[in-house]
MARLUM-129620 format. One record per residue: residue in one letter; x, y, z of N, C-alpha, C in turn. Coordinates in steps of 0.001 Angstrom, whole numbers, plus 500000, padded with zeros to 6 digits. Example, Ala and Ser with C-alpha at 12.3 -4.5 7.8 and 13.67 -1.06 7.14 Angstrom:
residues 2
A513190494310507800512300495500507800513200496700507800 S512850497750507080513670498940507140512900500030507870 
This chain:
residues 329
X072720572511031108072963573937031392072609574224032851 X073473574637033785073213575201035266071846576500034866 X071606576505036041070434577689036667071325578687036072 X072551578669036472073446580039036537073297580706035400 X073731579971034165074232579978032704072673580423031980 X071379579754032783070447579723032063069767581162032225 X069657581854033149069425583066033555070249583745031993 X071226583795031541071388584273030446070870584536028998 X070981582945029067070258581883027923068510582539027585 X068239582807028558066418583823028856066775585005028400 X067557585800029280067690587435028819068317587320027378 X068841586179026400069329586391025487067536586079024252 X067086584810024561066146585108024164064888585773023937 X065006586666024905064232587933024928064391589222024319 X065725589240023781066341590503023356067181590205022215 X066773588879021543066891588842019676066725589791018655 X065437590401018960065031591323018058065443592732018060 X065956592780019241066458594253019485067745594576018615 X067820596169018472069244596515017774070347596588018547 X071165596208017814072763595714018480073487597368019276 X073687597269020605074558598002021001073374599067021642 X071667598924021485070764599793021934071248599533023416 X070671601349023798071122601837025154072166600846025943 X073151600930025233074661600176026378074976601002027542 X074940600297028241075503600683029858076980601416029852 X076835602254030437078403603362030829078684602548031743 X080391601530032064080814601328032665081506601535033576 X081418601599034757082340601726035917083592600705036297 X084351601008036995085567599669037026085009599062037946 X084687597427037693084151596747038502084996595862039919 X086027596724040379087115596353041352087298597248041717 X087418597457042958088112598215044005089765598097044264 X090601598560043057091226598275043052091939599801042063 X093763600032042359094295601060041521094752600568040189 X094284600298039225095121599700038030096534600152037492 X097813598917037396098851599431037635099700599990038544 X098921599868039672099803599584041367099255598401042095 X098047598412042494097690596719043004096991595716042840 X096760596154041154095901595478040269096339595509038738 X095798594563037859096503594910035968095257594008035659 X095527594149034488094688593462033464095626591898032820 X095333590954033243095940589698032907095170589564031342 X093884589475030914093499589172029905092113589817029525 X091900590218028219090905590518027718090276589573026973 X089025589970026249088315589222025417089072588784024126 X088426587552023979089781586783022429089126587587021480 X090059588230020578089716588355019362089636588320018142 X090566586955018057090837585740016802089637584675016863 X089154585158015607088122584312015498088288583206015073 X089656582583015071090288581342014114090673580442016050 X091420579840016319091581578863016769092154579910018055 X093591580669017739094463580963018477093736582052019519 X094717582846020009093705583609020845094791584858020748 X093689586230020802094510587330020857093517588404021357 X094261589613022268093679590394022172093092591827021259 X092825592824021404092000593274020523092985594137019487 X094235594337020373094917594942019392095960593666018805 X095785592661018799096663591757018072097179590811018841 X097342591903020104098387591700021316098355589840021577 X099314589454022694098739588005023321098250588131024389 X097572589559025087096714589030026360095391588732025982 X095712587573026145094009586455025709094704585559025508 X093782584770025524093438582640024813092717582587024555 X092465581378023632091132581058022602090230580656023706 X089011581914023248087862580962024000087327582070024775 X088563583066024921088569583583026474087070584908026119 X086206584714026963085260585377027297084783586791027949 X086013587018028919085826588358028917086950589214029675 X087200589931030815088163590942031293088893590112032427 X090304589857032583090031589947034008091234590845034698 X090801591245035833091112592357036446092111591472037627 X092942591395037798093817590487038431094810591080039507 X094974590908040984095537590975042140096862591151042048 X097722591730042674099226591477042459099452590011043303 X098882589879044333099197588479045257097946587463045708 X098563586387046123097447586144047507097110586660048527 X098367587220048862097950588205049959096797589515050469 X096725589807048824095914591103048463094440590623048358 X094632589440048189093331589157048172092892588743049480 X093589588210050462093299587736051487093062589186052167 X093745590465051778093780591650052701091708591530052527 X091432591512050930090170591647050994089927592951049889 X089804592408048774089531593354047289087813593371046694 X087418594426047199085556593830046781085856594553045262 X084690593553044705084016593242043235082642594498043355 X082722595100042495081401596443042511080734596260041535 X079495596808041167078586596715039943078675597907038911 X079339597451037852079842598061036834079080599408036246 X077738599117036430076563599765036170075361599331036743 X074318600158036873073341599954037835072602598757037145 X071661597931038157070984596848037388070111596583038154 X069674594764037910068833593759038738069603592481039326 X069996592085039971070569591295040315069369589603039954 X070160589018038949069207587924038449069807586479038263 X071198586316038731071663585033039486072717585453040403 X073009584332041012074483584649041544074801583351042290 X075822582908042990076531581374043693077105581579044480 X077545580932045781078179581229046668078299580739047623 X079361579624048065079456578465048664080742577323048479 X081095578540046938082368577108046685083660577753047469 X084902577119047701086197576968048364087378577997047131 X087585578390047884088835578915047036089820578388046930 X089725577106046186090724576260045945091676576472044655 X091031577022043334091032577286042086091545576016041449 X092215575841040634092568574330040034093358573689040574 X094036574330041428095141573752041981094874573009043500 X093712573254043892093387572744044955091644571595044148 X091540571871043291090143571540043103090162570398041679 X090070569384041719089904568529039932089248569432039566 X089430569671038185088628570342037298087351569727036959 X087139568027036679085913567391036420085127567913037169 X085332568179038575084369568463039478083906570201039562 X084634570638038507083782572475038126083169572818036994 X082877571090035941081418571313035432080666572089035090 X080148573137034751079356573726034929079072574985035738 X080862575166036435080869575959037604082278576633037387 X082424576632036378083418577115035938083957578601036678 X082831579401036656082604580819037404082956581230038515 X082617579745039293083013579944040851081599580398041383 X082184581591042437080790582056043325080617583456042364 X079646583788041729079569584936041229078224585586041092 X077807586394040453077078587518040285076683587829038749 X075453587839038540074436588336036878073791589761037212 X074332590461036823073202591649037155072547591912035294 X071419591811035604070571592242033754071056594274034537 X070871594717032820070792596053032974069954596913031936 X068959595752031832067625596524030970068634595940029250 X067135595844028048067423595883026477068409594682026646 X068147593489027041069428592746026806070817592917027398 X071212593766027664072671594194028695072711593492029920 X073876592612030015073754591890031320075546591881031630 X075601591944033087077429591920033417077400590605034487 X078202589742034220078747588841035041080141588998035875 X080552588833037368081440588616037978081687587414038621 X083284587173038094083258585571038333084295585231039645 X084610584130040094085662583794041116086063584861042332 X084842585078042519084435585196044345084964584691045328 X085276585513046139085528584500047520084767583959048114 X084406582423048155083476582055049134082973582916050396 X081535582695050249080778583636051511080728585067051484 X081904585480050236081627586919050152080380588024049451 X079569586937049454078210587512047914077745588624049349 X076904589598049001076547590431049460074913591212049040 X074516590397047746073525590445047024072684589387047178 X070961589689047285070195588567046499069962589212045487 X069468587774044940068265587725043754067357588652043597 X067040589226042472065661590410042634066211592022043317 X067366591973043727067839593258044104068273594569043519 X067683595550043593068176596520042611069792597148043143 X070405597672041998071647597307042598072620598793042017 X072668599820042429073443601316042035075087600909041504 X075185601880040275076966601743040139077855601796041013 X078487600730041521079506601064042924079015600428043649 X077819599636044020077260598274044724078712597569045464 X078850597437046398079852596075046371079041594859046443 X079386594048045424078834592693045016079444591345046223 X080296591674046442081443590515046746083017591135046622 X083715589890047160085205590053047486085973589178045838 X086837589510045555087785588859044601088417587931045733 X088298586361044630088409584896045210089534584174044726 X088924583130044557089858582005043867089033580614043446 X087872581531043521086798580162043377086334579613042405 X086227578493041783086121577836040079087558577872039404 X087230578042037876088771577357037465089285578703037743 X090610578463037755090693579758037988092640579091038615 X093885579722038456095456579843038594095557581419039080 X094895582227039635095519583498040336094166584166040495 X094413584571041760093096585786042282092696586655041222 X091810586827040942091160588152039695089521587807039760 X089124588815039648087709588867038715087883588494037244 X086952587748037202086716587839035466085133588658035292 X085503589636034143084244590203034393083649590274033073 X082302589873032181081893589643031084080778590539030690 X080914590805029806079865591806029350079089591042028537 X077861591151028241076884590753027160075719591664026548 X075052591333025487074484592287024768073426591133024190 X072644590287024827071991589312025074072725588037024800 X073035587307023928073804586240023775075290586313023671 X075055587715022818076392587982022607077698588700023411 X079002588394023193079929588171023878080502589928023730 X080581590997024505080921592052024063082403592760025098 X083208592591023940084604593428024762084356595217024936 X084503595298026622084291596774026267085330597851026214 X086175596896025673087788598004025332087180597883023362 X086630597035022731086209597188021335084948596683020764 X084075597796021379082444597570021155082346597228020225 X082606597541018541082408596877017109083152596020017088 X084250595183017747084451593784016904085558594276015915 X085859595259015650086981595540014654088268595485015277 X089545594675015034090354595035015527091716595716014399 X092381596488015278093562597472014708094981596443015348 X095444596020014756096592595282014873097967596134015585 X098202596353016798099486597319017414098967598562017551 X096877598825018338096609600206018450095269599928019201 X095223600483020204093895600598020632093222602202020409 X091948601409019714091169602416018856091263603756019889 X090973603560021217090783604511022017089308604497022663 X088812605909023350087378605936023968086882606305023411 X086330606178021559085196606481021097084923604698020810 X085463604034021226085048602442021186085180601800021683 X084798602102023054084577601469024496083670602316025740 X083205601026026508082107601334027117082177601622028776 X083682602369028937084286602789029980084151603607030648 X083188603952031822082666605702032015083684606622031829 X085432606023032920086465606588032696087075605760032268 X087870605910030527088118605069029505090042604866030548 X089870603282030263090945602208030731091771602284029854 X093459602457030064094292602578028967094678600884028335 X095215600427027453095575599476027175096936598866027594 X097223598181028373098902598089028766099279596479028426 X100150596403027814100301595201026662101378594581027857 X101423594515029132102016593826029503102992594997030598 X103467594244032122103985595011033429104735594153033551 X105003595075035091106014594806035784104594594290037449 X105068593726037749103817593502038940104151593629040700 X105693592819040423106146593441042096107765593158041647 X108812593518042404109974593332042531110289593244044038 X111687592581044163112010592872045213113597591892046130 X114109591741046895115019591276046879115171590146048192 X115890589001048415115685588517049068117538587861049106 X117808586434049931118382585714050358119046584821049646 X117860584468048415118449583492047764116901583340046217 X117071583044045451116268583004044067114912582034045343 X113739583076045591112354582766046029111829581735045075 X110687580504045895110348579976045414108557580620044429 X108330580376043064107739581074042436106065581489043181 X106034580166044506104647580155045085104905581571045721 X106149581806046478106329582925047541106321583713046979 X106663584328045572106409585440044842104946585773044704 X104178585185044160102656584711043903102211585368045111 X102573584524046066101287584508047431101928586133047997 X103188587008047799103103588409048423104646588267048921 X104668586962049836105933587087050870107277586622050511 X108127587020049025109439587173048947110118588380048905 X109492588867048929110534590558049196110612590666050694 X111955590915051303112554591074052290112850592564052664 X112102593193054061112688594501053966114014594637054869 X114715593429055005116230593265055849116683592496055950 X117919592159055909118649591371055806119820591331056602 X120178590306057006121926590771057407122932590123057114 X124153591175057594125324591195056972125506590208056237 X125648588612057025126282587414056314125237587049055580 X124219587561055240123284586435054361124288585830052975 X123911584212052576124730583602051554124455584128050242 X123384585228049867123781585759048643122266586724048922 X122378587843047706121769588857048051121400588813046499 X119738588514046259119249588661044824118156588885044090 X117923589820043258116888590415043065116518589580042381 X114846589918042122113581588933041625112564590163040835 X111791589359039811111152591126038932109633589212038714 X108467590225038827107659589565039074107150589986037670 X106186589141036493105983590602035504104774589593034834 X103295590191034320103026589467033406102769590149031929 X102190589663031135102536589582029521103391589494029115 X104415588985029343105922588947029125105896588440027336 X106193588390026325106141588008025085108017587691024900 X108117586510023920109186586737023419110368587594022574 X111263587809023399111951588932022558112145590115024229 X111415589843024499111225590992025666112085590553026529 X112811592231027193114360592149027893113990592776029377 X114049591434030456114388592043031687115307592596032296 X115986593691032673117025594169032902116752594193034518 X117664593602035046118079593304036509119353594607037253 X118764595338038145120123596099038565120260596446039974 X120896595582040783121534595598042209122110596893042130 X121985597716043681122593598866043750123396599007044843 X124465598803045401125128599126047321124382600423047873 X124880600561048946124616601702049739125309602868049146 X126386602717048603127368603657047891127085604219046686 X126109603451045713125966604164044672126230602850043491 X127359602502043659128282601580043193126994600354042294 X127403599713041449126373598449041070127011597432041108 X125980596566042058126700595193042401126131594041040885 X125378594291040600124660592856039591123841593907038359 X124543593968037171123521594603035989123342593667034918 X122131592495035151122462591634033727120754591647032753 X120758591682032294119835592185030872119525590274030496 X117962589769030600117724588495030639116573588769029438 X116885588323028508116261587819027354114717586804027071 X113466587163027074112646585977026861112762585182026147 X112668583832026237112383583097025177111533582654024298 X110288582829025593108429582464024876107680583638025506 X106646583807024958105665584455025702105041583884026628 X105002584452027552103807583613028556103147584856029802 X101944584167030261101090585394030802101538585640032176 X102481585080032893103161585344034160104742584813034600 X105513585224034937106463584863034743107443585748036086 X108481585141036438109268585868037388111013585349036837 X111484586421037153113288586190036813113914587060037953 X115061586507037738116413587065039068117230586759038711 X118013587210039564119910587734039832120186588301040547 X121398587724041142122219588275042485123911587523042345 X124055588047043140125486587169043426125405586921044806 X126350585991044775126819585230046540127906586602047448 X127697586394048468128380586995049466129870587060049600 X129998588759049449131532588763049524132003588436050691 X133351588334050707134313587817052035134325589147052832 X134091589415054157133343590018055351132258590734055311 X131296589986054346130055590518054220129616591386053772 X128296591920053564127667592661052721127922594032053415 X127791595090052623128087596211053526126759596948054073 X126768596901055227125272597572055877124712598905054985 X123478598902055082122748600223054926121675599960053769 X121554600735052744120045600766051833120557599949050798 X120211598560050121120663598256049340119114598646047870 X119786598812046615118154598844045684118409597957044612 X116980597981044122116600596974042973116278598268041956 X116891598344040682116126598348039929115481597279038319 X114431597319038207114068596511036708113214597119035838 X113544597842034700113207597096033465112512596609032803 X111368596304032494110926595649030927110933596233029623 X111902596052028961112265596244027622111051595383026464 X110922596398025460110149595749024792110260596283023201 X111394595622022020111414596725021022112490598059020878 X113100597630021733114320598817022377113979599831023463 X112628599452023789111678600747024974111776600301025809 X111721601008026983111226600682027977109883600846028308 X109351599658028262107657599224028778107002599477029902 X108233599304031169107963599125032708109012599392033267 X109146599888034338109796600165035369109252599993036995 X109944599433037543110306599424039292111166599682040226 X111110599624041257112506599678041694111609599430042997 X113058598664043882112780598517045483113772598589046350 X113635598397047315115144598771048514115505597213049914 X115926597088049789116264596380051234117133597225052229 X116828596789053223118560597161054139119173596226055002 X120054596118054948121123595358055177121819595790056911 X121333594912057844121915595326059191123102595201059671 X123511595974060423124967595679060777125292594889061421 
């Protein structure tokens, strides 16, 4: 067991005897961030207690295992702009790390994150057993010691890429000494297609549930490669005339099977160049699709070209975007 992990492992054995859920902490959003413009919720706490993984309303944001929130970036870019991590509720600051590379798995073997799964992060205790963890820091960004008392709204650190970790986010964990506590469903009960709401969660200003977005759109040259979507830089704000094809891209995660991306190119005129309706096949927690067509014979016609998309879900619409290019003469 790391130092890190064990700092827990103590505040959990100290606070056995206590009653479950005594004086819980009012949460603050632990990101500096707008939820649903440059930030979402990739995954909550699992709440299949059998193998698979689900979230609290049934949903699939989660995997087995999965431990707690995470609050997730639209890009690399956004993170590189620089997104600080805040303290959810006031506390003690009683571990924290800070030193590893923001490599995340893709730059880093996994054998070698051991124990470090977390990355560079942050323990604040908050009195009776209550303790909040923030995980995958940006190297060098800690801003806290040890022993520090620490007000709601603290900035802790920057959102990283550090430990395991496939996309910039905080992961942020709640506990109630050993135990593992979601604070979208303080009792552990789940409602299958319903979130109970804010009499069962520990949200100062209660977080809505969104079973899945739209994250960026935008249009480019030719079908972007999925890194350039990721890292910020495939949306184009111009283009010209002769480019070899002109085609929109819809960035989205929770995507589930069954669920309908609707793609819609617009001219300067009004007119629609590309309306095609793309079908999921699997669920999966990130995902990007497009369509365009190739370049007519004397070129595209100058001025505002738009995107709109779509996520269908059930015959609804789930999400909506829309974006613009323009097209030079």
């Amino acid at each position: 067991m790391t130092r890190f992990a064990a700092i827990l492992a103590t505040a959990a054995l100290a606070t056995l005897a206590a009653p479950a859920l005594a004086r819980e902490p009012l949460l603050g959003l632990p990101i500096a961030c707008t939820l649903g413009e440059d930030c979402f919720i990739q995954h909550h706490v699992d709440a299949d207690p059998g193998p698979g993984g689900a979230d609290f309303t049934c949903g699939t944001l989660s995997y087995d295992g999965h431990g707690g929130t995470d609050f997730a970036l639209n890009s690399l870019a956004a993170m590189a702009a620089g997104v600080d991590v805040i303290a959810a509720a006031p506390g003690v600051v009683r571990a924290l790390r800070d030193g590893m590379p923001d490599a995340g798995l893709a730059g880093t073997p996994p054998d070698t994150l051991d124990g470090q799964e977390c990355g560079n992060g942050v323990v604040i205790d908050h009195g009776d057993g209550w303790s909040t963890q923030y995980c995958h820091l940006s190297m060098g960004s800690v801003t806290v010691a040890v022993g520090q008392r620490v007000a709601m709204g603290r900035v802790l650190g920057q959102v990283g890429l550090s430990g395991v970790t496939e996309f910039p986010h905080l992961h942020f964990a709640l506990r109630d000494g050993d135990r593992e506590v979601d604070p979208f469903n303080t009792d552990g009960i789940v409602t299958c297609g319903a979130d109970d709401g804010p009499d069962d969660d520990m949200w100062k200003d209660p977080l809505p549930y969104v079973p899945g977005g739209l994250i960026a759109v935008g249009m480019a040259q030719e079908v972007p490669a999925y890194d350039a979507i990721k890292a910020g830089t495939a949306a184009r704000a111009t283009m010209p005339a002769d480019a070899a094809a002109l085609v929109g891209w819809a960035y989205l995660f929770g995507g589930r099977a069954g669920d309908v991306v609707a793609i819609s190119l617009q001219a300067p005129d009004g007119s629609t160049l590309v309306s095609r309706e793309i079908t999921l096949e699997e669920t999966q927690a990130q995902l990007f699709r497009a369509a365009g067509r190739k370049r007519p014979e004397g070129g595209w016609t100058p001025g505002g070209w738009s995107i709109v998309v779509e996520l269908r879900r059930g015959g609804a619409v789930l999400d909506m975007m829309s974006g613009r290019v323009t097209v030079d003469d």
